[in-house]
Biopython code that builds the backbone (N, CA, C, O; Angstrom):
import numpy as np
from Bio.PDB.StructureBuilder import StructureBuilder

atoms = [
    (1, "UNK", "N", (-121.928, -57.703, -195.735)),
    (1, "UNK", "CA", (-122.954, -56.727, -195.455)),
    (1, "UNK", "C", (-123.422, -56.820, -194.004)),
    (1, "UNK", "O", (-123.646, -55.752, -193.434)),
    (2, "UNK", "N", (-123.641, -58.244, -193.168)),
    (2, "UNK", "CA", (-123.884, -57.905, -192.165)),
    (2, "UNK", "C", (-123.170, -57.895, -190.763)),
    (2, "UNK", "O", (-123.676, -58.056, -189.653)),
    (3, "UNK", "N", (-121.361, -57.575, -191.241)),
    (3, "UNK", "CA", (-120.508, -57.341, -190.765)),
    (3, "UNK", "C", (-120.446, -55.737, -190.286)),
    (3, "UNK", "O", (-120.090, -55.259, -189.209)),
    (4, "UNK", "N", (-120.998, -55.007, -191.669)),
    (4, "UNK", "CA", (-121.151, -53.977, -191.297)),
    (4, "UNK", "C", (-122.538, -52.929, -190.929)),
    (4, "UNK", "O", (-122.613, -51.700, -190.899)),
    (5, "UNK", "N", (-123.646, -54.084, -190.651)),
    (5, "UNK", "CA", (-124.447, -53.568, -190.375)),
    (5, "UNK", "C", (-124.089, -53.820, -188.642)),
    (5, "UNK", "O", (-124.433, -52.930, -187.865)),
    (6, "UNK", "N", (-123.388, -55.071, -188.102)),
    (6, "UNK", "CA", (-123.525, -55.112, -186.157)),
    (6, "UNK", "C", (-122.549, -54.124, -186.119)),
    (6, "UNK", "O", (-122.310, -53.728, -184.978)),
    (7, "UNK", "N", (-121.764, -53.484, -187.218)),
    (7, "UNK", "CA", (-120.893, -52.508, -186.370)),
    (7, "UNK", "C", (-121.044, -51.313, -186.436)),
    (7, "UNK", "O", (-120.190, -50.655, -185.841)),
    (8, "UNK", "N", (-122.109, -50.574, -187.132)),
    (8, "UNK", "CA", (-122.800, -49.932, -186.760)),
    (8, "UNK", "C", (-123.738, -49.687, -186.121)),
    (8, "UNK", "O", (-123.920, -48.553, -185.678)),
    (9, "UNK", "N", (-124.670, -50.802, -185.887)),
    (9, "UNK", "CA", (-125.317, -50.629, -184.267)),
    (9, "UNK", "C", (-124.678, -50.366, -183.383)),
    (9, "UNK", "O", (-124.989, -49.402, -182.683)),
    (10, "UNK", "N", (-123.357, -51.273, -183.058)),
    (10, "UNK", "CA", (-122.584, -51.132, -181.901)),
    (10, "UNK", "C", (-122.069, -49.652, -181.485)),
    (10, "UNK", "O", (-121.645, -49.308, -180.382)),
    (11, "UNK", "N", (-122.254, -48.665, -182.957)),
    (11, "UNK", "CA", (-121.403, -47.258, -182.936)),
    (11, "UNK", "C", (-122.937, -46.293, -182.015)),
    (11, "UNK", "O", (-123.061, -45.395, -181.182)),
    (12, "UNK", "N", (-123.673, -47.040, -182.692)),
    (12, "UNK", "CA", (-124.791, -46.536, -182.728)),
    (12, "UNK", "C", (-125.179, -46.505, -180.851)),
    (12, "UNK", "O", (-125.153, -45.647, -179.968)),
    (13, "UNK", "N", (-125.433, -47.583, -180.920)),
    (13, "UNK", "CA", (-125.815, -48.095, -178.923)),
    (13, "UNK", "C", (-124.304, -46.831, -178.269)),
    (13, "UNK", "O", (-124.620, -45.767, -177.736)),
    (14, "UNK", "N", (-123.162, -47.131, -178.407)),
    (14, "UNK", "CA", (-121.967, -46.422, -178.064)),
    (14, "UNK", "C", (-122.856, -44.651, -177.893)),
    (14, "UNK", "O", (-123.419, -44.002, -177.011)),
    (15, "UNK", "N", (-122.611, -44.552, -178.900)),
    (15, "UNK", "CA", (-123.319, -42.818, -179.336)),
    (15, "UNK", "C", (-124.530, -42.787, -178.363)),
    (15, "UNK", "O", (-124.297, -41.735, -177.769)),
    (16, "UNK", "N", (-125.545, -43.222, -177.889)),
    (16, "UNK", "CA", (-126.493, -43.040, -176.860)),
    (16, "UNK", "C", (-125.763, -43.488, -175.654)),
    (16, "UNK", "O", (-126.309, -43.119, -174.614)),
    (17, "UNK", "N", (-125.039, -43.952, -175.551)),
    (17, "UNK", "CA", (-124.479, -43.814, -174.016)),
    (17, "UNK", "C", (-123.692, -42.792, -173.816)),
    (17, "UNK", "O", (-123.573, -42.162, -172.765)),
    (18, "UNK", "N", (-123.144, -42.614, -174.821)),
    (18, "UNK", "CA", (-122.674, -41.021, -174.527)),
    (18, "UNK", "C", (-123.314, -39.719, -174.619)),
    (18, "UNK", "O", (-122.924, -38.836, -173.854)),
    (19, "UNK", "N", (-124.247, -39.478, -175.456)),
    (19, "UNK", "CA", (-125.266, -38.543, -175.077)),
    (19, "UNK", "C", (-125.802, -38.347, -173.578)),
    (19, "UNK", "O", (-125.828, -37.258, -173.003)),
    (20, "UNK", "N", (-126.296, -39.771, -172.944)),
    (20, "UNK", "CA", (-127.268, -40.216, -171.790)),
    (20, "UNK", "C", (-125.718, -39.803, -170.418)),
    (20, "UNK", "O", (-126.111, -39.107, -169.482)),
    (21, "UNK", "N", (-125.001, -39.991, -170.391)),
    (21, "UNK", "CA", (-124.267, -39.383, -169.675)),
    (21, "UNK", "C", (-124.402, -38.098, -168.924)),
    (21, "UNK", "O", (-124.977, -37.972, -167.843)),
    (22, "UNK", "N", (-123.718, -37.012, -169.718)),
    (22, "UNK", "CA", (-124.107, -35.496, -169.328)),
    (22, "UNK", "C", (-125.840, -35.705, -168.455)),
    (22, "UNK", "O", (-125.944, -34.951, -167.487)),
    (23, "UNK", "N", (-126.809, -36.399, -168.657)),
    (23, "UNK", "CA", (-127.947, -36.195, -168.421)),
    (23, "UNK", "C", (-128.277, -36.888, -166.844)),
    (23, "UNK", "O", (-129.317, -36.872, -166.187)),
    (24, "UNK", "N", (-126.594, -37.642, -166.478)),
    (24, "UNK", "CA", (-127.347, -38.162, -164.969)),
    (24, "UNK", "C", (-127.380, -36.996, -164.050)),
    (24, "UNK", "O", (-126.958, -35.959, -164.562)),
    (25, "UNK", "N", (-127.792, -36.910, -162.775)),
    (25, "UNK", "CA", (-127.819, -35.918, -161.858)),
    (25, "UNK", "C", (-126.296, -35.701, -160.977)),
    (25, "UNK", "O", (-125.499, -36.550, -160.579)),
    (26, "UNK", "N", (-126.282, -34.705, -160.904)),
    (26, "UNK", "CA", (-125.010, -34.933, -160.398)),
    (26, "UNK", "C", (-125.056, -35.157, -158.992)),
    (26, "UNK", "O", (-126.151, -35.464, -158.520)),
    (27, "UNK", "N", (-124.033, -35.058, -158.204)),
    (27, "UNK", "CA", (-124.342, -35.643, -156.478)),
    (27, "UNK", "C", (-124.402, -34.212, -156.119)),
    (27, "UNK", "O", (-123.654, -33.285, -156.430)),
    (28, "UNK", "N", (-125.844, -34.263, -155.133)),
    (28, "UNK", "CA", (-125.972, -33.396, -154.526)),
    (28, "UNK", "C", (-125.018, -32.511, -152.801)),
    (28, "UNK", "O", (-124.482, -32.974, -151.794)),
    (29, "UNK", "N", (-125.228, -31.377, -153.235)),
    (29, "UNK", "CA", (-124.291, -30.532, -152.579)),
    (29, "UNK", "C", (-124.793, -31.367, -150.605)),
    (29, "UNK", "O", (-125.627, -32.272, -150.607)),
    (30, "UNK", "N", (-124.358, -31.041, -149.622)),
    (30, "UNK", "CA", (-124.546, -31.598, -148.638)),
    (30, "UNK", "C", (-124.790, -29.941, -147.957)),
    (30, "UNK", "O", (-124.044, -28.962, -147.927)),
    (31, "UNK", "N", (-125.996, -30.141, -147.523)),
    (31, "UNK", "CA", (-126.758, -29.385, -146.227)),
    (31, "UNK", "C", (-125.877, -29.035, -145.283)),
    (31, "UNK", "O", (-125.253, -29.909, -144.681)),
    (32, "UNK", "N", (-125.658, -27.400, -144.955)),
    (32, "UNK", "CA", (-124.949, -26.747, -144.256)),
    (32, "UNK", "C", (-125.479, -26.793, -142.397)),
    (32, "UNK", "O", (-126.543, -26.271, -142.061)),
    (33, "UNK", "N", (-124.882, -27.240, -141.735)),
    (33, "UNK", "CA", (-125.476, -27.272, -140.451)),
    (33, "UNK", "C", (-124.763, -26.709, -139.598)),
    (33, "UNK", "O", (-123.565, -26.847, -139.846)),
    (34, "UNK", "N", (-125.016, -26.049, -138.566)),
    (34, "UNK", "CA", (-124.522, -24.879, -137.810)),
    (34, "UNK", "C", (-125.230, -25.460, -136.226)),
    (34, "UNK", "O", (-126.423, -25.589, -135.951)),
    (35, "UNK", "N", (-124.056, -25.728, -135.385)),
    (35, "UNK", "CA", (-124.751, -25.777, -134.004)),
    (35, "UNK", "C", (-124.021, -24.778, -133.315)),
    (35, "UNK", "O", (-122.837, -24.450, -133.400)),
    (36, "UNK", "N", (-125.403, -24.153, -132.276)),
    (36, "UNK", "CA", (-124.608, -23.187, -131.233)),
    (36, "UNK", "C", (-125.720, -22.849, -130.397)),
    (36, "UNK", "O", (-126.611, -23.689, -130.273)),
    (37, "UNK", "N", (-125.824, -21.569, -129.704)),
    (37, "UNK", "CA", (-126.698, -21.038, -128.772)),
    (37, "UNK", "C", (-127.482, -20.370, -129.161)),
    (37, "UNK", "O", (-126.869, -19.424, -129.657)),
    (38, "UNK", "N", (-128.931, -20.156, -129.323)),
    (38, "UNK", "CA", (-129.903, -19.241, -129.695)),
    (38, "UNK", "C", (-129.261, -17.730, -128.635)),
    (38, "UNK", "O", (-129.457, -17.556, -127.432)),
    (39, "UNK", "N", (-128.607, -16.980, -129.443)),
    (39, "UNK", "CA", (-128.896, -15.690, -128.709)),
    (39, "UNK", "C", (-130.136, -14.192, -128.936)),
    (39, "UNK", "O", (-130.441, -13.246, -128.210)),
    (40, "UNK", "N", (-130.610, -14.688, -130.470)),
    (40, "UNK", "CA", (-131.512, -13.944, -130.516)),
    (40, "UNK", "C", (-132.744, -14.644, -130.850)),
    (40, "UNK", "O", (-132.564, -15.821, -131.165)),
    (41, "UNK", "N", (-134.035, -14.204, -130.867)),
    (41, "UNK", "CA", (-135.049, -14.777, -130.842)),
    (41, "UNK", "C", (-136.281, -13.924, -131.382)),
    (41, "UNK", "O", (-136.764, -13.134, -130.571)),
    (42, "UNK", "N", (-136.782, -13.979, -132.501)),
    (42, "UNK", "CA", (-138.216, -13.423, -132.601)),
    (42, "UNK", "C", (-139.097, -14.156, -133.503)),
    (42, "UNK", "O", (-138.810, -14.333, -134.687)),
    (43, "UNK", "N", (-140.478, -14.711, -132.801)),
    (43, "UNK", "CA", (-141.521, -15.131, -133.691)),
    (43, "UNK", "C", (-142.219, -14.241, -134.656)),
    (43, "UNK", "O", (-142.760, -14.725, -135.650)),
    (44, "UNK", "N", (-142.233, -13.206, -134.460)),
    (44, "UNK", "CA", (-142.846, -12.215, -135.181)),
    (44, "UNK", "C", (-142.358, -12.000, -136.380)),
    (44, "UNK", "O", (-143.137, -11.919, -137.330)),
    (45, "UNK", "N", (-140.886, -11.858, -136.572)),
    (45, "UNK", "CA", (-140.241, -11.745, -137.233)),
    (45, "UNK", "C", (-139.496, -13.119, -138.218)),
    (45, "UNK", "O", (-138.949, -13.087, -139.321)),
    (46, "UNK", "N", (-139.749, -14.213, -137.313)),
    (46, "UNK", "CA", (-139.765, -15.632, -138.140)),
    (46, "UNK", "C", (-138.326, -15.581, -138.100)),
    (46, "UNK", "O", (-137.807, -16.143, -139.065)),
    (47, "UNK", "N", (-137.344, -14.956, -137.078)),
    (47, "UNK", "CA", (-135.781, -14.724, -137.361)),
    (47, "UNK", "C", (-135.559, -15.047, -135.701)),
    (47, "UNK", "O", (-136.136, -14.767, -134.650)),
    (48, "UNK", "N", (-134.340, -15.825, -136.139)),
    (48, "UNK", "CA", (-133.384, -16.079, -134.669)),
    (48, "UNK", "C", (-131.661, -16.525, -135.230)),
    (48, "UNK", "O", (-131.230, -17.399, -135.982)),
    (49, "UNK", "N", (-131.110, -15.578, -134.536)),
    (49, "UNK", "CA", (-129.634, -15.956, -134.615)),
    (49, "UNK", "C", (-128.845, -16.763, -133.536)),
    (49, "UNK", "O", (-129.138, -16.960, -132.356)),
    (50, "UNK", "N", (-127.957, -17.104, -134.131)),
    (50, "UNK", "CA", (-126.901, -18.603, -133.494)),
    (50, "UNK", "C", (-125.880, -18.402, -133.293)),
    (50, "UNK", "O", (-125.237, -17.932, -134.232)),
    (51, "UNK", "N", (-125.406, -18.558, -132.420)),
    (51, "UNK", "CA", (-123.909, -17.757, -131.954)),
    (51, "UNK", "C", (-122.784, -19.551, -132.143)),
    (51, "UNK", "O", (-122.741, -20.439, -131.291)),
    (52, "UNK", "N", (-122.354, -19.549, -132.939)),
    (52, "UNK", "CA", (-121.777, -20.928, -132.815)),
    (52, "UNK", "C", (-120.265, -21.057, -131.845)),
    (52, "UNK", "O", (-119.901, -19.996, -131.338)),
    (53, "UNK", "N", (-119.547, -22.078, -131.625)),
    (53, "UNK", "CA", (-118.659, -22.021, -130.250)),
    (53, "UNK", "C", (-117.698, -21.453, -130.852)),
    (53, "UNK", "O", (-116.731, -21.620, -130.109)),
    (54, "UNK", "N", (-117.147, -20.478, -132.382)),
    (54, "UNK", "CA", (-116.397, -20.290, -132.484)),
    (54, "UNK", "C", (-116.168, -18.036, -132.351)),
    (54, "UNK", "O", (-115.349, -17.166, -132.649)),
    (55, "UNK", "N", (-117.768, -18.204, -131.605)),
    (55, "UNK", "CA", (-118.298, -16.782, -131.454)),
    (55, "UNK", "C", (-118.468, -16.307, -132.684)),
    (55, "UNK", "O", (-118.045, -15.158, -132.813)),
    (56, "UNK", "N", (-119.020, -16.866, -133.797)),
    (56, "UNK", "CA", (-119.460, -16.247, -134.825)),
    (56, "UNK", "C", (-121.027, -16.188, -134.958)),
    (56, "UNK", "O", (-121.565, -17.295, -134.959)),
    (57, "UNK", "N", (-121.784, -15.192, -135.060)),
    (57, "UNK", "CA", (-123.467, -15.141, -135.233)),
    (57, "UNK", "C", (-124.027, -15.634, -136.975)),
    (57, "UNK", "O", (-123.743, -15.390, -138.148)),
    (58, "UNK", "N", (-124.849, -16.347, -136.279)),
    (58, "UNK", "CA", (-125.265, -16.364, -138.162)),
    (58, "UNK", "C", (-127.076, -16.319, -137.994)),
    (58, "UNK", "O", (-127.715, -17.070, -137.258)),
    (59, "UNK", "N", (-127.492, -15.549, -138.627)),
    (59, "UNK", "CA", (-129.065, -15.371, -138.476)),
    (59, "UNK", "C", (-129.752, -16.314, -139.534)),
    (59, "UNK", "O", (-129.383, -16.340, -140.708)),
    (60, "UNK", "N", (-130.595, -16.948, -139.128)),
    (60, "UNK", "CA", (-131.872, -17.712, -139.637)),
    (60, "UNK", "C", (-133.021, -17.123, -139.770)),
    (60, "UNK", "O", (-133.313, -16.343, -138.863)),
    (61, "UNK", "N", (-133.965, -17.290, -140.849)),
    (61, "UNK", "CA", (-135.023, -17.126, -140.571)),
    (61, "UNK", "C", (-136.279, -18.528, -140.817)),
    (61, "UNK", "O", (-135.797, -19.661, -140.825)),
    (62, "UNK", "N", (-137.236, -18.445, -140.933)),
    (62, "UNK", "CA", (-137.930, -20.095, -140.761)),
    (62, "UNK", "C", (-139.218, -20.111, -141.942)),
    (62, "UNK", "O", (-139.822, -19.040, -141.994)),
    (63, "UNK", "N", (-139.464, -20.654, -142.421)),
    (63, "UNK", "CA", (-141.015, -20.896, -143.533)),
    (63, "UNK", "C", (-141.891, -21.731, -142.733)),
    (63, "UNK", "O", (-141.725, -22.163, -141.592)),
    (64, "UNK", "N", (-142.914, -21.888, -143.592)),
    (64, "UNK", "CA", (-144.255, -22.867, -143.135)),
    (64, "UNK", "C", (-143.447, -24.284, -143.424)),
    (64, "UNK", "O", (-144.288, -25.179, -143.342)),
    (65, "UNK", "N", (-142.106, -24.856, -143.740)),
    (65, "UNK", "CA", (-141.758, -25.791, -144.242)),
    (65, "UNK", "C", (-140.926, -26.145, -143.463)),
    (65, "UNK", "O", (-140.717, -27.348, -143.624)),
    (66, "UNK", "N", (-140.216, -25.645, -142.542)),
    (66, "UNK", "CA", (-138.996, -25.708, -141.254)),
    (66, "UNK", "C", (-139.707, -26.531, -140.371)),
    (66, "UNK", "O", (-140.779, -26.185, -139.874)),
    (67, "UNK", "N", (-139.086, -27.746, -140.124)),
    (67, "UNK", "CA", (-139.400, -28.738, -139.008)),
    (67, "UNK", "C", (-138.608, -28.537, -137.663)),
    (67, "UNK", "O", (-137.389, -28.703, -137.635)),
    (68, "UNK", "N", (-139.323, -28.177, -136.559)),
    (68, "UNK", "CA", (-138.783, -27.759, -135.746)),
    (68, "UNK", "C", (-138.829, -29.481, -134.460)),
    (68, "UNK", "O", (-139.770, -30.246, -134.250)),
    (69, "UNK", "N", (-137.546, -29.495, -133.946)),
    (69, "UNK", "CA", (-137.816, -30.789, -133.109)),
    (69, "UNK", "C", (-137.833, -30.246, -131.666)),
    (69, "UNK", "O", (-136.979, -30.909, -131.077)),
    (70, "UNK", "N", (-138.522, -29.145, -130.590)),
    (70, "UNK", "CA", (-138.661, -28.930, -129.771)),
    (70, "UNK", "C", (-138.878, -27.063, -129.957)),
    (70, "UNK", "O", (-139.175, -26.343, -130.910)),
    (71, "UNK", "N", (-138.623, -26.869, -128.825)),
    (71, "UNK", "CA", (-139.640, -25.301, -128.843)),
    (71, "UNK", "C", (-137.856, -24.241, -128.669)),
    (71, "UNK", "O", (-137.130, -24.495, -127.708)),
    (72, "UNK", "N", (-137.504, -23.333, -129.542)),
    (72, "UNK", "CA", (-136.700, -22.389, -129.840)),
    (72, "UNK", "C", (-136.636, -21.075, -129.015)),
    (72, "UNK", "O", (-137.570, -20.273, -129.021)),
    (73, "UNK", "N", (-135.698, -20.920, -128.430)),
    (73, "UNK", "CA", (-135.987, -19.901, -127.174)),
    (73, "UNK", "C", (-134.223, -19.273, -126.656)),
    (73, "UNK", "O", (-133.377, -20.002, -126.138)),
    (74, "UNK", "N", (-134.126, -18.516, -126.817)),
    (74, "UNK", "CA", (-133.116, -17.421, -126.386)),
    (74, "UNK", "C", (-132.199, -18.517, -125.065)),
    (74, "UNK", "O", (-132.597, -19.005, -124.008)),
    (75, "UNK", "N", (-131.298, -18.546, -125.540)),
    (75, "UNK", "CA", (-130.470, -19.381, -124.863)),
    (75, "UNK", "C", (-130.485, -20.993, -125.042)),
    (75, "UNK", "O", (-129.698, -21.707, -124.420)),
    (76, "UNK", "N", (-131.501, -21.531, -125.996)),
    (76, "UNK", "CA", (-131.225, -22.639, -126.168)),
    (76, "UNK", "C", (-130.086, -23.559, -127.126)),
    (76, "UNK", "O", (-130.186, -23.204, -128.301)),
    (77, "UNK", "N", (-129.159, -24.515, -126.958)),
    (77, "UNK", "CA", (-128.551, -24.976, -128.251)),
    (77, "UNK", "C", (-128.820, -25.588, -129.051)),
    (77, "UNK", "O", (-129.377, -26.569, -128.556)),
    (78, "UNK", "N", (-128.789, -25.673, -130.107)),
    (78, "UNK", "CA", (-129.530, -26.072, -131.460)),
    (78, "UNK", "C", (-128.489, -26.256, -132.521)),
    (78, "UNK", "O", (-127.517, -25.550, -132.792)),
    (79, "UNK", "N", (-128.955, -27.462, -133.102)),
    (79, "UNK", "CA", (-128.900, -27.885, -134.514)),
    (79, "UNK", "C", (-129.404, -27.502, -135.648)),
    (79, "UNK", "O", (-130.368, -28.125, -136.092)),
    (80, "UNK", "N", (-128.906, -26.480, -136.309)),
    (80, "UNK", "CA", (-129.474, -26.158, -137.333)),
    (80, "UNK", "C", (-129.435, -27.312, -138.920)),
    (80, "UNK", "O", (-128.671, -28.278, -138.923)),
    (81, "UNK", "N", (-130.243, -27.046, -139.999)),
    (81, "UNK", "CA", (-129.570, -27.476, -141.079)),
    (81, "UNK", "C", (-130.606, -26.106, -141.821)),
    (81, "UNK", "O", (-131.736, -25.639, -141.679)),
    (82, "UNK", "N", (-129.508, -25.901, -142.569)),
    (82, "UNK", "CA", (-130.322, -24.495, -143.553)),
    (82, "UNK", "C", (-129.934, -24.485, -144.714)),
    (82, "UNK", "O", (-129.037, -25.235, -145.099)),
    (83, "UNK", "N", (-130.773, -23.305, -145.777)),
    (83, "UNK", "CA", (-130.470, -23.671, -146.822)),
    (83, "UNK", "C", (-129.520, -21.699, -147.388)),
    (83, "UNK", "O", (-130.393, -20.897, -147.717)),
    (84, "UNK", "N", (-128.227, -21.170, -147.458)),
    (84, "UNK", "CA", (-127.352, -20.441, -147.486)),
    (84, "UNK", "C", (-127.446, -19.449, -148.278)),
    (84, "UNK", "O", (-126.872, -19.557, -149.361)),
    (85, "UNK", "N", (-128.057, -18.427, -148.031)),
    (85, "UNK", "CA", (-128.539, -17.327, -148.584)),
    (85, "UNK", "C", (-127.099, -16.258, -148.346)),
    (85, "UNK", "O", (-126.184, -16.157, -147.529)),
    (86, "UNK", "N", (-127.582, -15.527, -149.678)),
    (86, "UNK", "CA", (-125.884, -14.232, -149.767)),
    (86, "UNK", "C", (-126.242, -12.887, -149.263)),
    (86, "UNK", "O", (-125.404, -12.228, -148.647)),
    (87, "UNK", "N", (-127.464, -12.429, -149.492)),
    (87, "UNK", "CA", (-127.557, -10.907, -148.432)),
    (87, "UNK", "C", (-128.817, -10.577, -147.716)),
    (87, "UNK", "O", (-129.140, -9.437, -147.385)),
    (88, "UNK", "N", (-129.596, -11.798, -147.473)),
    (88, "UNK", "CA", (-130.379, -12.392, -146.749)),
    (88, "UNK", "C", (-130.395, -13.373, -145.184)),
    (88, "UNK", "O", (-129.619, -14.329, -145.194)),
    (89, "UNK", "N", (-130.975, -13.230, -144.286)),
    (89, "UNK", "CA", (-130.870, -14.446, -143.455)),
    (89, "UNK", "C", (-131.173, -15.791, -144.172)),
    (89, "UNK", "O", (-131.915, -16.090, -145.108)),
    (90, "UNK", "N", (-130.176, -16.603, -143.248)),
    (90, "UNK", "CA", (-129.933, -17.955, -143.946)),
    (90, "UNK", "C", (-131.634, -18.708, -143.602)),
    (90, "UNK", "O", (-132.397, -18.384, -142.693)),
    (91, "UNK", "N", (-131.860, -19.832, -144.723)),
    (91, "UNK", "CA", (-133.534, -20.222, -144.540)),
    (91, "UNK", "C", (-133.282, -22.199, -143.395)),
    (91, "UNK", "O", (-133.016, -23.373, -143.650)),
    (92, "UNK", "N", (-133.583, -21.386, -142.267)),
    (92, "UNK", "CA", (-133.504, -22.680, -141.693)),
    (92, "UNK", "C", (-134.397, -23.986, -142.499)),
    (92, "UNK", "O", (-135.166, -23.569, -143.366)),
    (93, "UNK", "N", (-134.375, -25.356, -142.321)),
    (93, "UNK", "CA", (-134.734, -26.401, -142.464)),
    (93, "UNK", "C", (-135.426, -27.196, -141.750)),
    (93, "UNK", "O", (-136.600, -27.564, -141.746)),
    (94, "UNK", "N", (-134.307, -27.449, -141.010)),
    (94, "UNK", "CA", (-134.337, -28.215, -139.791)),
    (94, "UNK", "C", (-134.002, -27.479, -138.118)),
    (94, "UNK", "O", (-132.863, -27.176, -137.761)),
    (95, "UNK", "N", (-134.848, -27.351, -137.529)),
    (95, "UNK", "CA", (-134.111, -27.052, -136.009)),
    (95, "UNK", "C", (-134.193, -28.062, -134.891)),
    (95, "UNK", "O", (-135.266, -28.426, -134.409)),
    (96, "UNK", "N", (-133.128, -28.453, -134.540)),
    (96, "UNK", "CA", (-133.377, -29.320, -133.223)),
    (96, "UNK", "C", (-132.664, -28.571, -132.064)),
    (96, "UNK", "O", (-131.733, -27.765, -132.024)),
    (97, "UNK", "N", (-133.361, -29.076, -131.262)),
    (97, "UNK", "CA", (-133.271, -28.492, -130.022)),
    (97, "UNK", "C", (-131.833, -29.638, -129.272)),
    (97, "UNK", "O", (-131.802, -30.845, -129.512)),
    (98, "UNK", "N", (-131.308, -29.284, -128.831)),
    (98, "UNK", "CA", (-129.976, -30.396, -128.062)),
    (98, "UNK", "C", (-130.127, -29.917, -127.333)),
    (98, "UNK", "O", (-130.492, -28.742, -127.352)),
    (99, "UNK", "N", (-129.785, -31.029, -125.667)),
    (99, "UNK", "CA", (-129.716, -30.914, -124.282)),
    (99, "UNK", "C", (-128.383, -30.287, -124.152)),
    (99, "UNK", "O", (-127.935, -30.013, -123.039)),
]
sb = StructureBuilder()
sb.init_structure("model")
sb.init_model(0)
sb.init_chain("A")
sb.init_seg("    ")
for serial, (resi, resn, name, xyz) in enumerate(atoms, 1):
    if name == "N":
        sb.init_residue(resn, " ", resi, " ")
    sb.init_atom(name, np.array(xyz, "f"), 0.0, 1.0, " ", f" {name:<3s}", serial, name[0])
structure = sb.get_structure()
């Protein structure tokens, strides 16, 4: 009898580790970052586009939540990290400013 009671715990403990599985997080996707030249620029509008070195534009726009590491200005190069919007400007994150 208590041959077959440890081997059903053991099925038992088994069976919650396999449930608890599916439930870890999976690895998160990695932050899209885009460096290039500010060619467009508006505060008003909370939007500035990035011309990256392969001459492709990609427009940003910014929230109360975008950490900016220096001041954003029409011709400057920058580090973006954003978060990839489909028929929207992309939502910057992060902007740094590079020498």
């Amino acid at each position: 009898m208590e041959k077959f009671a440890v081997k059903y715990r053991w099925l038992a403990v088994v069976a919650l580790v396999a449930a608890a599985a599916p439930m870890r997080a999976a690895p998160a996707e990695k932050t899209p970052v885009l460096t290039g030249v500010v060619e467009e620029y508006s505060a008003a509008q909370h939007r500035f586009v990035v011309k990256d070195e392969t001459g492709r534009q990609v427009a940003f726009t910014w929230t109360r939540d975008t950490k900016f590491n220096g001041v954003v200005a029409t011709g400057a190069k920058v580090s973006v990290r954003y978060t990839p919007q489909d028929k929207a400007p992309n939502v910057a994150q992060t902007v740094g400013i590079l020498k």
